[in-house]
C-alpha positions as a Markdown table, in Angstrom:
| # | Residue | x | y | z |
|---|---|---|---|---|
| 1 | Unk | -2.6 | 7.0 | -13.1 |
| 2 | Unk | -3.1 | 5.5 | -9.5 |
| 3 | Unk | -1.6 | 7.6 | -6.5 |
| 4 | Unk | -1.0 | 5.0 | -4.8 |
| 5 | Unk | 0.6 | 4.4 | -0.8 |
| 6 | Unk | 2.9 | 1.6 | -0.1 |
| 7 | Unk | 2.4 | 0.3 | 3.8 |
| 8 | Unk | 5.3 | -1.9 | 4.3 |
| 9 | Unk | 7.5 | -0.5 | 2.7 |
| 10 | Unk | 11.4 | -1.7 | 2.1 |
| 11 | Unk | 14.2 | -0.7 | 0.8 |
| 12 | Unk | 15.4 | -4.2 | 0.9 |
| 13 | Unk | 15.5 | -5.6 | -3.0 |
| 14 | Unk | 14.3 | -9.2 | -1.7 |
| 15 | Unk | 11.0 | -7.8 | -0.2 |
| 16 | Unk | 7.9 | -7.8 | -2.3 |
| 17 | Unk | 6.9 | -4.2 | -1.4 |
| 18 | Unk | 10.6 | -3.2 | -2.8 |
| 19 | Unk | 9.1 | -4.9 | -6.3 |
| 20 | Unk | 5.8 | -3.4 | -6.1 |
| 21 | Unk | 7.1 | 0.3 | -5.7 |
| 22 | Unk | 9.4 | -0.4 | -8.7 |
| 23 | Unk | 6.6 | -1.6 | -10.7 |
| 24 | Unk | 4.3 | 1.4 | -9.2 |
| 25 | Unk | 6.6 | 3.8 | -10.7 |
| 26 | Unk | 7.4 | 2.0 | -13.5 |
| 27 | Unk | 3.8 | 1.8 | -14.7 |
| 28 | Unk | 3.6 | 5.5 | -14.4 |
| 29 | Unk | 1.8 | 5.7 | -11.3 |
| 30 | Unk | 2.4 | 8.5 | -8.8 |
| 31 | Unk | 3.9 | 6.1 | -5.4 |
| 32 | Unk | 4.5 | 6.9 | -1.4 |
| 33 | Unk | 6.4 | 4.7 | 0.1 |
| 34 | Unk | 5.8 | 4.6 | 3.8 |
| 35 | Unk | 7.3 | 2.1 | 6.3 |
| 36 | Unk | 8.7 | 1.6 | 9.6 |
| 37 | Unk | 12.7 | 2.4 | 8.6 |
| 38 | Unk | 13.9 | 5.2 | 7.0 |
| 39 | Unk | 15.5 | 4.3 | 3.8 |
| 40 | Unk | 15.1 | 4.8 | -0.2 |
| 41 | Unk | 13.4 | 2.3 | -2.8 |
| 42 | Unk | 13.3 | 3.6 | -6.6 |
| 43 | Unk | 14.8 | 6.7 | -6.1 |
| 44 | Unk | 12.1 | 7.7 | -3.7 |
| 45 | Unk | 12.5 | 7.8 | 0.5 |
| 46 | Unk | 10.6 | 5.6 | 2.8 |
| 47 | Unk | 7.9 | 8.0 | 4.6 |
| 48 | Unk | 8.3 | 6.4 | 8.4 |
| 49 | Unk | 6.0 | 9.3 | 10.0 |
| 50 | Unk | 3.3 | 8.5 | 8.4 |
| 51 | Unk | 2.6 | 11.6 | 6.0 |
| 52 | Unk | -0.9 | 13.2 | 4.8 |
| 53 | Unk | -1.8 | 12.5 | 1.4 |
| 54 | Unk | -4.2 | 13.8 | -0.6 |
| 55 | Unk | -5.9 | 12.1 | -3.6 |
| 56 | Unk | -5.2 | 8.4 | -2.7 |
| 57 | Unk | -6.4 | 5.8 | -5.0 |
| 58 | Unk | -4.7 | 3.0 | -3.5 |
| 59 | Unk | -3.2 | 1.5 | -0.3 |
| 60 | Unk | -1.3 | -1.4 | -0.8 |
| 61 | Unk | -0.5 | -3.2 | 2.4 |
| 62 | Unk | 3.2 | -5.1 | 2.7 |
| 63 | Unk | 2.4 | -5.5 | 6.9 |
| 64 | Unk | 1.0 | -8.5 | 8.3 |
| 65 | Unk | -2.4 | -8.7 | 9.8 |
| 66 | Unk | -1.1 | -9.3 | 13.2 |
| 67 | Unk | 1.2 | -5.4 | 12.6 |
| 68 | Unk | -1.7 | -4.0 | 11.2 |
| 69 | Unk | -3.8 | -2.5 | 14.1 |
| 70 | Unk | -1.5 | 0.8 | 14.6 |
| 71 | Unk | -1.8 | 1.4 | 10.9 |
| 72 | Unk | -5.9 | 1.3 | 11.2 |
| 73 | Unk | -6.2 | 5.2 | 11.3 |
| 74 | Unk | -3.7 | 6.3 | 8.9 |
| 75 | Unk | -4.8 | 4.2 | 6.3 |
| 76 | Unk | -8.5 | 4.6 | 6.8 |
| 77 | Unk | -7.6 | 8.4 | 6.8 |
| 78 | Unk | -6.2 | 8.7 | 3.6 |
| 79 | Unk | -9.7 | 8.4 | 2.3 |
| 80 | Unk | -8.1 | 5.5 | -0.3 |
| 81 | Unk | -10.9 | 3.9 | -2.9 |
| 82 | Unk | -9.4 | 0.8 | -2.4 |
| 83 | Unk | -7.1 | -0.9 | -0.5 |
| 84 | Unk | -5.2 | -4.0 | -1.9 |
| 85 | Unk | -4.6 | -6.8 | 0.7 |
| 86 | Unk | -1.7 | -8.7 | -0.7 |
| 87 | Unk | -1.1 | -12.8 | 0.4 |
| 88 | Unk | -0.2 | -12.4 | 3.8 |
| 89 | Unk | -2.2 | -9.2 | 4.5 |
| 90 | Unk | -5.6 | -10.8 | 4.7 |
| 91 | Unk | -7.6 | -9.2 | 7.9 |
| 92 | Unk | -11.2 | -9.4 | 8.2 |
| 93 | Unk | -11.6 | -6.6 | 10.8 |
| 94 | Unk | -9.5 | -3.9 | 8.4 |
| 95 | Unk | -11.9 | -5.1 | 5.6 |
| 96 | Unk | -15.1 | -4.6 | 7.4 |
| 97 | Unk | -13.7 | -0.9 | 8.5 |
| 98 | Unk | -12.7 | -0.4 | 5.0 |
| 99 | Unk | -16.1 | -1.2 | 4.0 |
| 100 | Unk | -17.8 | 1.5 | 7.0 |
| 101 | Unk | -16.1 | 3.9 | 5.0 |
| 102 | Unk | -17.1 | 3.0 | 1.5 |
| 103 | Unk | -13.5 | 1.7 | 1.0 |
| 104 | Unk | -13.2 | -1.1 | -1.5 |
| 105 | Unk | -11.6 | -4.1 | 0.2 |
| 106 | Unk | -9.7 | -6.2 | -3.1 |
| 107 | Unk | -7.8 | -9.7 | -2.3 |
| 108 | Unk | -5.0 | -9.8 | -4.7 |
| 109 | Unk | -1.4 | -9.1 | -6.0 |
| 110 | Unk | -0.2 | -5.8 | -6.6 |
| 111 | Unk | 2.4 | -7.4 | -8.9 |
| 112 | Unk | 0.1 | -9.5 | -10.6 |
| 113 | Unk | -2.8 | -7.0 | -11.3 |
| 114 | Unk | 0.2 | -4.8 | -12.6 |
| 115 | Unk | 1.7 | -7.5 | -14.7 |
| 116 | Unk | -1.9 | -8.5 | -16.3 |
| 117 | Unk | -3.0 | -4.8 | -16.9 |
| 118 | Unk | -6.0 | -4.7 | -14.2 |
| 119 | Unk | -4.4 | -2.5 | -11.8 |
């Protein structure tokens, strides 16, 4: 399974990061929710301090391209293989640092890849 980091994430059931951090955990995989307001989604609470985390497959990002520059460090410093840009997330300048750091960029759907089986 994928320890995987949720950036953007919600406690509110209408948000798509809500869905994908049910699915996450659903599917077995091993998920930190981190956000900008404290709250709980799936039993587990939204990380606003931006914890260490060791062992990161995944980022997931649920914050807009135009948010995304004060998350730059923390998520480059989780070391992730990969981070999923999901619609809306698209950013060309987080994708080429991704890529200086031999972090795969992947345009997608967290939902999606979950639901098809190539998450």
């Amino acid at each position: 399974m994928k320890k995987t980091v949720v950036v953007g994430a919600s406690d509110n059931p209408t948000r798509y990061s809500y869905k994908a951090v049910h699915q996450l955990k659903r599917s077995g995989h091993e998920v930190i929710p981190v956000g900008i307001k404290k709250g709980e989604v799936a039993g587990l609470p939204i990380e606003t301090e931006k914890p260490e985390v060791e062992g990161v497959d995944t980022v997931t990002l649920y914050v807009g391209p135009q948010n995304q520059p004060s998350w730059y460090d923390y998520i480059l410093s989780l070391k992730p293989k990969r981070i999923i840009f999901n619609p809306g997330t698209e950013n060309i300048e987080l994708e080429r640092k991704a890529k200086e750091q031999n972090i795969e960029p992947v345009y997608g759907c967290t939902l999606v890849m979950l639901s098809i089986g190539n998450y």
